[in-house]
N, C-alpha and C positions, 0 to 999 in steps of 0.2 A: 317032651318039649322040643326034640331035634325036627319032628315033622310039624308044625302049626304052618297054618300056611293067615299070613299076616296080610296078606295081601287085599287091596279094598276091591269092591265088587265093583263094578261097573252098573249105570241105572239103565234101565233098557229105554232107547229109546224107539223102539219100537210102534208104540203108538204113538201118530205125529199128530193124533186131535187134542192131544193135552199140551204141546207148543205153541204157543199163541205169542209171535214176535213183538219188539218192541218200536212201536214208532218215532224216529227218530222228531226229538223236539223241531220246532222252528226256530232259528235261531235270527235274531231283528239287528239290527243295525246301529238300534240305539244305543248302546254305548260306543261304538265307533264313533257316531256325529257327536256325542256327548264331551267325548275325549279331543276331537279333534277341533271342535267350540271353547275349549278350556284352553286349548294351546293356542289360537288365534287370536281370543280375548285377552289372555295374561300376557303374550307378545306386545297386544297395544296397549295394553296399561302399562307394560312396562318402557314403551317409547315415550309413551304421551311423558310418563314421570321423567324420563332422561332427557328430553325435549325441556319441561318447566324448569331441572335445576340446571341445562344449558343456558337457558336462559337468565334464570338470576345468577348465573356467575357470571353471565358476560356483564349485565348492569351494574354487579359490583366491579366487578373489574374497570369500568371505564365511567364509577363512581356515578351513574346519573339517579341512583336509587335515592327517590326523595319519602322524605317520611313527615307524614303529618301535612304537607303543603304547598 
């Protein structure tokens, strides 16, 4: 047991016709535009919104809020 030699073999790679590499995916852009449409969208939904309750607090505030007529 003092001599075993454990050691893993190496695989030859001597024949380079069995290497057949890998081509690199293409990679698109679509999620970039995807992500950066989501952030420009949810920006102005979120002004439009801070924009309408600026605005009904100012018409309460200066009471002209009429209801019904």
């Amino acid at each position: 047991m003092k001599n075993d030699d454990l050691r893993a073999e190496r695989d030859d790679l001597d024949d380079l016709n069995d290497f057949i590499p890998r081509v690199p995916a293409k990679r698109s852009n679509n999620l970039v535009l995807q992500v950066a449409a989501g952030v420009f969208l949810g920006g102005l939904a979120l002004w439009l919104v801070q924009l309408g309750a600026t605005l009904l607090y100012a018409k309460l505030m200066l009471a002209t809020v009429t209801f019904g007529g």
